[in-house]
N, C-alpha and C positions, 0 to 999 in steps of 0.2 A: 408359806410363800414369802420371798424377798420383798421388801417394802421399800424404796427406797423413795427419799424425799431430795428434788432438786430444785434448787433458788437460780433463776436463770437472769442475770442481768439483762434491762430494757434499752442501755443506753445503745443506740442501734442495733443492727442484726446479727452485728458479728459475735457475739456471746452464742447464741443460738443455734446458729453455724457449725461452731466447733462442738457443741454440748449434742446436736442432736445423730451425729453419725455414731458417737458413743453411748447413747441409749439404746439406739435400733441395732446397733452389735450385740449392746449386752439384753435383751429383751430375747436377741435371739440364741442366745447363749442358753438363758436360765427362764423361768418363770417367774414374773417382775408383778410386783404392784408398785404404780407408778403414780406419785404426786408430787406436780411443779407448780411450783408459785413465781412467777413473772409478772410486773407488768404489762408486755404483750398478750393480745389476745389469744385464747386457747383457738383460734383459726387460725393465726399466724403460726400457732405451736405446730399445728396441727398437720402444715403443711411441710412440715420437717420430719418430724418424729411420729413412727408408725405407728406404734404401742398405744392403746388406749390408756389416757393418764385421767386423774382427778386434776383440775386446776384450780389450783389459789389466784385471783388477780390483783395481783398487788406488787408492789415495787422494795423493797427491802435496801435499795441503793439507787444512787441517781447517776455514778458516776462523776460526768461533770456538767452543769447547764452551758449552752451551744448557741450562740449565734447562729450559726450555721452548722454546718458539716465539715467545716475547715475550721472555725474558730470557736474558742473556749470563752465563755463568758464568764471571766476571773472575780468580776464581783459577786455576780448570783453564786456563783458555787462556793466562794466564803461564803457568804451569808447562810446559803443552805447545807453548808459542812456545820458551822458552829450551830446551828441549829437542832440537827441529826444527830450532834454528841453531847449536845446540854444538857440530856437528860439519858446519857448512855448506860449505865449501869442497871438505869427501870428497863429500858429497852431488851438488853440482855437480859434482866428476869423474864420478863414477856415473852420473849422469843423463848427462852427455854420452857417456860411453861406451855407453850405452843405445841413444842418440839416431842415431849415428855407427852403430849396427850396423843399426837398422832402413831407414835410407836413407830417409829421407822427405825429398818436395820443399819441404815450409814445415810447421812447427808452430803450431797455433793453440793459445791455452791462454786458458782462461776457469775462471778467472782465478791457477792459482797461479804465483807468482815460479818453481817449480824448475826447470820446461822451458824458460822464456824463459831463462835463467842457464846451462841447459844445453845449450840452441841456440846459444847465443853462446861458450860455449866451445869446441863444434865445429862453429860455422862454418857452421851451418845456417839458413837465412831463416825469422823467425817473427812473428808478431805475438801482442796479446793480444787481447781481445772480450769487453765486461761495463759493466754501469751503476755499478760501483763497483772498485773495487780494494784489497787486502787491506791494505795497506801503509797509506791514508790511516786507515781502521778502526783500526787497527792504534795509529796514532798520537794516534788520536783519547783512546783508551782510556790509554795506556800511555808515551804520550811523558815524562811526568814522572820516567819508573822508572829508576833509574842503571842498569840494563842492558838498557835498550831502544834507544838511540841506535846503535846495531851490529846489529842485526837490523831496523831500519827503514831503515838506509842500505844494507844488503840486498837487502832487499825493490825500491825505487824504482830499484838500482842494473839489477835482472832484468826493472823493466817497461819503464824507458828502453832495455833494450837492446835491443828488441822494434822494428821495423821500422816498427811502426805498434799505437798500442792505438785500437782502433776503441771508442767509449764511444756505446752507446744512450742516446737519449731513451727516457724522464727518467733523468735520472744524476746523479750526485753531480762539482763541478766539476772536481775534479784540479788546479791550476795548479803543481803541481811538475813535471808530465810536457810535456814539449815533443813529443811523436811522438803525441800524443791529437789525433784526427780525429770529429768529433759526429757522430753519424748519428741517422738515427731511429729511431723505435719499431721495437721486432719481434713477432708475435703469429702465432698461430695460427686460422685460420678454422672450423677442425670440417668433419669428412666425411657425418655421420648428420644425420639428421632428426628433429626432435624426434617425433613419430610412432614413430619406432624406439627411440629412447631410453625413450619410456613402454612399449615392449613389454618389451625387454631388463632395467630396471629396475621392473617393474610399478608405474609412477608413472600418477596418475592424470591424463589430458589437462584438464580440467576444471578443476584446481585451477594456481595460481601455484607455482612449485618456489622454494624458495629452497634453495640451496648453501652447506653451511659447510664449509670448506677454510682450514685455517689452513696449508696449505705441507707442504712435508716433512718437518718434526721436529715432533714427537708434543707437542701441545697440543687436549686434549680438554676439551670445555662441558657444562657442566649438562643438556642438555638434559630430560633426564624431569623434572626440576623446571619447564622453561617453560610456560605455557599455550598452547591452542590459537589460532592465528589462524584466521578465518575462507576459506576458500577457499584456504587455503597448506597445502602441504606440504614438510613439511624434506626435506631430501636431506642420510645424514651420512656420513662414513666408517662401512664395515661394520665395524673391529673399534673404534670405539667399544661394541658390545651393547649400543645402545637400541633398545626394542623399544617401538612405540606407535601405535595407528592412521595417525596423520599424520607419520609418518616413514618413509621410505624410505631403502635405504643403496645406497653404492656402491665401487669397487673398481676399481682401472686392470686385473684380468685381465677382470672384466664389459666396462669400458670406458674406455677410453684416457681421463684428465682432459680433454684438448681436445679432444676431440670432445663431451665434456657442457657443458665451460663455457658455450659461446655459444650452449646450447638452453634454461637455467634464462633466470629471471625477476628475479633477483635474486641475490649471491654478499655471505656475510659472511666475513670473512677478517680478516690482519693487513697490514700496508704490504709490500709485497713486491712486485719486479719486475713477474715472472711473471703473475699472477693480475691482480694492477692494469693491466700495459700491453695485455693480454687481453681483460679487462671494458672498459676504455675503448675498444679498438680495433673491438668488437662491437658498444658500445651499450647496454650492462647496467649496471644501479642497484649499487652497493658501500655494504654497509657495512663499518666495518673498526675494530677494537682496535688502539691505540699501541703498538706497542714503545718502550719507557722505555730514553731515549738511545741508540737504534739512530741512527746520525751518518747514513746513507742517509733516514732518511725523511721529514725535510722534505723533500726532493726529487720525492719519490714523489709524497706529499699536495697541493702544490701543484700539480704535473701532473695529477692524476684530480681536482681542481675542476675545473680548467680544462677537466676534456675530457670527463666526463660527471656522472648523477647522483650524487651522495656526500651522505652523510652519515655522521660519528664517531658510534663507539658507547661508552657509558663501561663499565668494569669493572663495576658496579652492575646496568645492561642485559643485561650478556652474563650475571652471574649469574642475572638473575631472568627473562628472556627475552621481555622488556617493548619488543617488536620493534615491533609490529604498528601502530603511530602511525606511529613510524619508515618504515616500508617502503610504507604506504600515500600519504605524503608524497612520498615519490622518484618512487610510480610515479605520482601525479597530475601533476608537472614534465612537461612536454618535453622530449623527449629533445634534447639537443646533435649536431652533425652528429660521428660520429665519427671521429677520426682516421687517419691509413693506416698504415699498418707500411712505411714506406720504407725503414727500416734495413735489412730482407732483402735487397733488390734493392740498395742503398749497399753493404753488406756484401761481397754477389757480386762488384761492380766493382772495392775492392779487392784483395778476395784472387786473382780472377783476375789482377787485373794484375800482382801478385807473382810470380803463378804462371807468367805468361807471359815477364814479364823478369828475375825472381831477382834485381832491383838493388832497393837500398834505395829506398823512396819516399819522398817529403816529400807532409805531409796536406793 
């Protein structure tokens, strides 16, 4: 049987996202034995990806440390970069030794360098999978720092060595890497019904849902200060504790994210993967707050014009909750024909084909 080993980055959900519609294709493709190692919990895995898996809990990359969901904490993440690589080369033995004992037929890693660096030092077929890569981030922030130039020839060194980085529409371009193959979008369709979803979250059917979902790292809004909009009701995370007639809350143990996103009426968020190639690929109205010099999101932004309703929200907006022009506006538009998620089905041909001939591919 297929063994395959996948390292699934924690730094929000949006790794997750994209990695788990291309397991449950390929699970359903072939006969899979399946072990991921993430940070996330194997219940968070769990509610993505179908497949019974082994899980590792552990973090393998941090990405970047986060203020918030908007903001990058530039010093903790040097700190915790030069840290990560002081001792990279043991690492790399380690992880290969790891690697080498679980026998897997290919490694996927979305997206950190350690398994790609650790696959290629014993000799295992891997590739990587993500709209961005840590290394370019990385350097975006930090290349100027007399000791970043070694841990970014690092980084580039463990994704070129990757057999193939399979990079999603929309993504950030890469032209350092030569083994990067574009694929398209990936998204998720939703199993329930909206019908179910108002029973499950006692939302009312009558009213427009809007969804605020700023991602997986804890960035909470005003909300009890915003006024009411006419005929809408929020939808918030439940451990926000706002409590208000025209709010409703939610929770991946009530109900899996994607199974709610493509039953609301509207989602406010921030630029990210996940949610954005989601909303577009459904047909759903975005609004969405800037991350300040996050180097992925022009990339973002320029694709969800392009492919459904948008409108930016200013900082000013999101404090005072002055939506309701806003949202009324998107939902008057036509909707755009929405895009497909090709990249699932690009993705499967790939890695099958690794799978099948275990020789290196060119993209």
């Amino acid at each position: 049987m297929t063994h395959l080993f996948v390292d699934i980055s924690s730094h929000g959900f949006g790794h997750l996202a994209q990695t788990a519609p291309v397991l449950n294709a390929l699970s359903a493709s072939r006969p899979l034995q399946l072990t991921i190692r993430s940070g996330l919990t194997k219940d968070q895995l769990s509610r993505r990806i179908d497949q019974p898996f082994t899980h590792l809990h552990a973090a393998s990359d941090f990405g970047f440390v986060m203020h918030d969901a908007l903001r990058v904490d530039l010093a903790s993440s040097a700190q915790r970069y030069q840290a990560a690589y002081a001792n990279w080369p043991a690492r790399v033995e380690q992880e290969a030794a790891l690697l080498a004992a679980l026998q897997p037929s290919l490694i996927l890693s979305n997206i950190s360098p350690l398994p790609l660096a650790g696959a290629a030092k014993a000799g295992i077929p891997c590739m990587a999978m993500c709209s961005l890569n840590w290394a370019d981030l990385f350097a975006h922030y930090f290349a100027a720092a007399p000791w970043a130039a070694t841990i970014h020839a690092a980084m580039l060194h463990a994704y070129a060595s990757a057999q193939l980085f399979l990079r999603f529409t929309p993504g950030m371009p890469m032209p350092a890497l030569s083994n990067l193959a574009i694929i398209g979008p990936v998204s998720t369709a939703g199993k329930v019904t909206r019908e179910e979803i108002a029973q499950r979250l006692d939302l009312p059917l009558n009213k427009r849902w809007l969804l605020l979902a700023m991602g997986g790292i804890a960035h909470r809004l005003p909300v009890e200060e915003w006024p009411h909009i006419e005929e809408t009701q929020y939808l918030v995370p439940a451990d926000w504790g706002v409590s208000r007639s025209d709010c409703s809350t939610y929770d991946d143990s009530r109900l899996p994210f994607s199974d709610l996103l493509p039953k609301v009426d509207a989602v406010l968020t921030k630029p990210g993967y996940g949610t954005f190639a989601e909303a577009a690929c459904c047909g759903l109205p975005v609004l969405y707050l800037r991350r300040p010099d996050w180097p992925e999101e022009p990339n973002l932004i320029e694709w969800l014009h392009a492919n459904t309703r948008v409108s930016e929200l200013t900082a000013e907006q999101a404090a005072t909750g002055e939506l309701g022009r806003l949202l009324h506006s998107l939902w008057r538009q036509p909707a755009p024909v929405p895009p497909q998620p090709t990249g699932i089905a690009e993705a499967l041909l790939h890695i099958n084909r690794a799978l099948d001939t275990n020789v290196t591919i060119a993209p």
